[in-house]
N, C-alpha and C positions, 0 to 999 in steps of 0.2 A: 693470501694476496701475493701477486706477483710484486718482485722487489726490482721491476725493470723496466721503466716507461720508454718504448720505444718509437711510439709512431702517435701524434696528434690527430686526434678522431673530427673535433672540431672544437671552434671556437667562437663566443660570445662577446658582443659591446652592449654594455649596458652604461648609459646614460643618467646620474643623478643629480640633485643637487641637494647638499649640506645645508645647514641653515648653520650659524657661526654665531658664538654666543654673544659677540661684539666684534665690529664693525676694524678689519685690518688692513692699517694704512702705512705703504712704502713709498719710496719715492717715485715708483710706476704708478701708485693708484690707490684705490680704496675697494675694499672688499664686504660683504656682506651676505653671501652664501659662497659658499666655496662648491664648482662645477664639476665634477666629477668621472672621467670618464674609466669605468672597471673590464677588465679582463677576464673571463671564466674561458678556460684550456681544460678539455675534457680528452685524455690520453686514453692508452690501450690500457694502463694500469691506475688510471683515477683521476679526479680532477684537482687545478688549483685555480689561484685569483691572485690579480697581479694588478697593482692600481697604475695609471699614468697622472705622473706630477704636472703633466703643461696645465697652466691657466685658461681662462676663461679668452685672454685677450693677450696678442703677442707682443708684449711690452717689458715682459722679465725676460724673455726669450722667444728666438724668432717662432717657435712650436708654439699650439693653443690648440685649446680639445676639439674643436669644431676641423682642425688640419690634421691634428694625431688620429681622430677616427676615421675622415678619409683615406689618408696613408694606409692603415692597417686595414681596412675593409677592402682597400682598391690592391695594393700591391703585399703587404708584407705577409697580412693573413692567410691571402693563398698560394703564398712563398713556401709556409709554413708545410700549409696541408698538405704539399704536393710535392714537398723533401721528402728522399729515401728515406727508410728506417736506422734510426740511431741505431748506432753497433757499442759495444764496449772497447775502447781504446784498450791496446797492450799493455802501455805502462802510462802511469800518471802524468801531470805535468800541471805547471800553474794551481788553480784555483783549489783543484782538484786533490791536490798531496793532502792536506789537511780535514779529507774526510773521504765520504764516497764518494767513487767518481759518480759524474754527471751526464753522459755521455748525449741527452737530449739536452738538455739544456744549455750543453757547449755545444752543440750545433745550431742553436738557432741563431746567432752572430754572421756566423757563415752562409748560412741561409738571408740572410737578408740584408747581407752586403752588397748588393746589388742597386739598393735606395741609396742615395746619398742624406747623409744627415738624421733626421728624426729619431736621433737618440732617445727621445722620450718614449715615444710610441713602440721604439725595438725596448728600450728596457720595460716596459710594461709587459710587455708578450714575456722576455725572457723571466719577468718575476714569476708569470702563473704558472709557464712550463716548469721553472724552478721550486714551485711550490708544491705541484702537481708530482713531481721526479721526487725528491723527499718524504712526502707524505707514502707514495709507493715504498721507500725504504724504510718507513716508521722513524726517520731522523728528523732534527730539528734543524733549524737555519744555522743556532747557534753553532750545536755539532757540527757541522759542513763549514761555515767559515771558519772555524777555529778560536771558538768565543774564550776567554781566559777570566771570563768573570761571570758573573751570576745575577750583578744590580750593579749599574751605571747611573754615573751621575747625569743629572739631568740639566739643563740651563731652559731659560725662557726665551721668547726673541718676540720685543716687547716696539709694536707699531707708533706712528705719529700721531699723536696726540692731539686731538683739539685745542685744548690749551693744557701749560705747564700745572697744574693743578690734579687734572684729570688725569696725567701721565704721572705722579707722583705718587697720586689714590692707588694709580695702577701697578707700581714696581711694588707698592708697599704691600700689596697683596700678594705677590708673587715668593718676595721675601717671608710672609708670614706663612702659606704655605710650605717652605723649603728649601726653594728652586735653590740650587746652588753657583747659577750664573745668571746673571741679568746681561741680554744684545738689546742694544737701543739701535731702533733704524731712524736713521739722520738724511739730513740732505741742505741743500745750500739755505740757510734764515731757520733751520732748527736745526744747528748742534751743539755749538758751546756751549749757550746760556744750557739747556736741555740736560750735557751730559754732566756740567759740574752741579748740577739742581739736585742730581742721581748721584752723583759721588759723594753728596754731603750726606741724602739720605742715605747712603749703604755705610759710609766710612771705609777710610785707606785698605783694609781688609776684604772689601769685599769685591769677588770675582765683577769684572764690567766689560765691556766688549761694545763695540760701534758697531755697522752695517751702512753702508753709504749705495748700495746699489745702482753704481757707477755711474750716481749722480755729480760728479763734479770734476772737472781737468786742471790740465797742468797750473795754470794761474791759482788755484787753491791749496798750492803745498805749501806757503807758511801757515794759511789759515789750520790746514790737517795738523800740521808739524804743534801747534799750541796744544792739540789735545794730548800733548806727551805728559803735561802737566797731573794730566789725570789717571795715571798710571792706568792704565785700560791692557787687560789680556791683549787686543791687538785689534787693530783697524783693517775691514773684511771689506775687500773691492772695490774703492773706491773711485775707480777710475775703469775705461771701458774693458772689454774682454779683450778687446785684440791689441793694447796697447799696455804691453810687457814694460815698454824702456818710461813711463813714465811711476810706476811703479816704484820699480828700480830707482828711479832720481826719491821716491818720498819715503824709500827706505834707508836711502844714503842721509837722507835731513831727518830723519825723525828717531825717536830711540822708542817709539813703541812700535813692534812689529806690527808687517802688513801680512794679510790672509787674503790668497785669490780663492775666488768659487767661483763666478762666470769665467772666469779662464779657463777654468781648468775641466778639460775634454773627454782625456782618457790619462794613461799613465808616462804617455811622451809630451802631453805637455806640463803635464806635473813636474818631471825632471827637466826638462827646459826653462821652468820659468824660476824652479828652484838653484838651477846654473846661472842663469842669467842677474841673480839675486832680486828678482822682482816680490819675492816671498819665501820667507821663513817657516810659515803656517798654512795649511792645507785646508777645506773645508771640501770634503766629501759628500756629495749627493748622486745616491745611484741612479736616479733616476737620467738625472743631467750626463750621466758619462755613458748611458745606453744599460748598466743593469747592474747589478751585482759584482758578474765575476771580472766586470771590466772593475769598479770599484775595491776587488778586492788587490788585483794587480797597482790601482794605486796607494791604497795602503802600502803594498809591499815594497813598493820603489820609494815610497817616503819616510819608511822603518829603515834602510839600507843607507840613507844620506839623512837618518837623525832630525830629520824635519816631523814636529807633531801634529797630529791629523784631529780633524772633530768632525762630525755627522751633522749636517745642516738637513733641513728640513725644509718640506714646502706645502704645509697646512694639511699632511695625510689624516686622511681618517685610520682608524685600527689598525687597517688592512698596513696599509705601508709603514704603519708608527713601527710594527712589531719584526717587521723584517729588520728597520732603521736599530731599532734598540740591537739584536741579533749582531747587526752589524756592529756599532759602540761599544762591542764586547772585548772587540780583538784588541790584541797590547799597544797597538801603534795610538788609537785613540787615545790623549792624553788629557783632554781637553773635554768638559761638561761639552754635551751636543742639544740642539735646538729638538732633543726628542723628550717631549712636555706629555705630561697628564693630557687624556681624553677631555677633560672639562676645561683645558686652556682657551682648546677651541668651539666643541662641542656638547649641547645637551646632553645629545642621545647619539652614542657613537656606532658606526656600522659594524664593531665586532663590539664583542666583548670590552668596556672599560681598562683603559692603562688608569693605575690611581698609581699618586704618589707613594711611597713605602713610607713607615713610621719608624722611630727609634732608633737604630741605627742606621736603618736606611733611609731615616728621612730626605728626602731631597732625590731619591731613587727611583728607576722601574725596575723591574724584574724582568728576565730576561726572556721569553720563553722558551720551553723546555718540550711541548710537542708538536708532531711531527709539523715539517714545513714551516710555513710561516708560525704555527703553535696559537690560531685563533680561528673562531668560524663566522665567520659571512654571513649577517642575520637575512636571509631572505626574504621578510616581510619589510624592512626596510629598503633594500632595494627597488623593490614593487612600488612603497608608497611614495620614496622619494625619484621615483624616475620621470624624466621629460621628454619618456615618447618610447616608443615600440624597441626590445632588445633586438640586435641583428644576428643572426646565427646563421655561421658558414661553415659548411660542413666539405669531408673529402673526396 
C-alpha cells in the first residue's frame, strides 16, 4: 500500500438521518433525529469519511446541512478535485511535527480559501481527506495529533428538561453510568432552580458545568454571577459570539470562570479573547474552527498561555465521536469533554459502539488505536438511514 495520498480521485455526500434515543433540548431548540450530512473522500491511496457537525437548522450557527451540502457540492468539492497534486513539504511545521506529515490534508485549507466562511463544510472535507491520508500510512489520529493518553475522561452534556423531575431521573443516570462530568444547558426561566436541584443531587464534589448558548446579555450578569454559589467547573458562552467585552465584564463579577465556544473561530481568536480576559477556558470543536489541524493549532496556543482546553461536542455519530476522543487525548485538554458513550445519543450507532470503560476506567473511552479515524463506516446503515440519492463528483 502506498503511504502517500496525493491527489483526490473523488468525492461523496451522503445524506442521513439518526434517530436519537431522546428528544435534545437547547436553548435554540429541540431535537429528535439528528441530520446528518457524511463525507466519503476516495484518494490515489484510499479512502476516508469525515462527518459535518452543522444542524439541521441555522440557529446554533449561521451553517446547516441543507447550506454545507450546497457549498461543497457547488464550490469546495470541485476546489478539491481540481487542486494540483500534494507534494511533501521539506521540513515540518505546525500540526504536522507531532507525527506524519500530511501533505494533502494541509492542503486542503488552502484550496478552499477562496469560500468565505463554512467552516463546517471545509472541516468535514478536511476530516475525510485526513482520514483517508492516515489510513494510507497505517497511523491513528491519535498518533498524528500527539495523543499522551489512551482513555479520557468523559462528561455528559445534559439537555432542557421538560420538567425538573425528569431532568433529575436523567443526571442520575448518567452519574450511575460513570460519566465523570454533568453540562446542564440552561437558558433564561431554567437555571438556578435547575442547577442547584443538580448540585444537591451530585454533592459539593461533583464535577458541574452550565452551557447558556448565548441565550442571555448583559442585564443578566448578576443573575449569572449568583451561580458562583454553586461552584460549577465554569459557565460555557453565555453571551453572543461576537461580543467579547461583555464576557469580560461577567468575568470581572463572577468567580466561576467563563468558557467561549461560539466565539472561538480559529487560534487568533482563541488568543484574543484569552487577552482580552473575556475567557479562562476554551471549548474546542473542530468542526466549528474548519477541522482538525486548525483545532490543533488552538490547542497549542492555549497550552502556551496555560489556559485549559475541553472537546465539546455536537451530537456526532462514531464517525466524529472517535476522531473527537483522538483529539481529548493531547495534554492541553484538562477538562472531561462532551465526548459521551454511543448510547448517550444513539440505539444503533453508524460505526462501531464507544461504551463507557469499566474499573478503572470507569467514566472512560478508549482511545482509538487504528489507522485514521481507527472505526469503520457501517454501509448498510447509511443505505437504510439515507434521505435521498448520494451525490458523487468525480475529477
Amino acid at each position: 500500500m502506498s503511504t502517500t495520498a496525493s491527489r483526490i480521485e473523488a468525492i461523496e455526500l451522503h445524506r442521513i438521518e439518526v434517530p436519537l434515543v431522546r428528544p435534545f433540548e437547547t436553548s435554540f431548540g429541540r431535537e429528535t433525529v439528528r441530520e446528518v450530512l457524511l463525507l466519503h473522500v476516495r484518494t490515489d491511496a484510499g479512502d476516508g469519511w469525515g462527518e459535518c457537525v452543522a444542524g439541521r437548522d441555522p440557529f446554533y450557527s449561521a451553517e446547516y446541512v441543507d447550506g454545507a451540502a450546497s457549498v461543497i457540492e457547488r464550490y469546495l468539492a470541485p476546489a478539491l478535485l481540481e487542486a494540483p497534486r500534494a507534494t511533501q513539504p521539506s521540513g515540518e511545521e505546525g500540526p504536522g511535527r507531532r507525527g506524519a506529515s500530511l501533505p494533502l490534508a494541509r492542503s486542503v485549507a488552502g484550496a478552499l480559501g477562496f469560500v468565505a466562511g463554512h467552516r463546517m463544510a471545509k472541516g468535514a472535507l478536511e476530516a475525510a481527506v485526513l482520514d483517508a491520508e492516515l489510513r494510507a500510512q497505517g497511523r491513528s489520529m491519535g498518533e498524528a495529533f500527539g495523543a499522551v493518553r489512551d482513555w479520557v475522561d468523559c462528561g455528559v452534556s445534559v439537555g432542557i428538561a421538560p420538567t425538573l423531575e425528569e431532568l433529575l431521573d436523567e443526571v442520575t443516570g448518567y452519574l450511575e453510568a460513570g460519566y465523570r462530568r454533568i453540562k446542564l444547558k440552561i437558558k433564561p426561566g431554567w437555571d438556578v432552580v435547575p442547577v442547584a436541584a443538580v448540585r444537591e443531587l451530585m454533592g459539593r464534589g461533583g464535577l458541574l458545568q452550565v452551557d447558556a448558548n448565548t441565550a442571555y446579555t448583559a442585564d443578566d450578569i448578576p443573575l449569572l454571577a449568583t451561580l458562583d454559589a454553586f461552584e460549577l467547573l465554569l459557565i460555557e458562552q453565555p453571551f453572543a459570539e461576537e461580543d467579547l467585552a461583555t464576557h469580560a465584564r461577567l468575568a470581572a463579577a463572577c468567580e466561576t470562570p467563563v468558557c467561549l465556544d461560539e466565539s472561538i473561530l480559529d487560534a487568533a481568536t482563541a488568543v484574543d479573547a484569552i487577552e482580552r480576559g473575556a475567557t479562562s477556558v476554551v471549548n474546542i470543536k473542530p468542526g466549528r474552527m474548519g477541522g482538525y489541524l486548525e483545532a490543533l493549532r488552538v490547542h497549542d496556543a492555549c497550552r502556551e498561555l496555560d489556559v485549559p482546553v475541553w472537546c465539546g461536542g455536537m451530537l456526532e455519530t462514531g464517525l466524529g465521536r472517535a476522531a473527537n476522543v483522538a483529539l481529548a487525548a493531547l495534554p492541553g485538554f484538562l477538562l472531561p469533554g462532551d465526548t459521551s458513550a454511543s448510547d448517550r445519543y444513539y440505539a444503533d450507532d453508524l460505526t462501531e459502539p464507544f461504551v463507557l470503560g469499566e474499573g478503572e476506567h470507569r467514566g472512560q473511552l478508549r482511545v482509538p488505536d487504528a489507522p485514521g479515524t481507527g472505526v469503520t463506516v457501517r454501509p448498510e446503515l447509511v443505505r437504510d438511514w439515507a434521505t435521498g440519492r448520494a451525490v458523487v463528483l468525480t475529477s
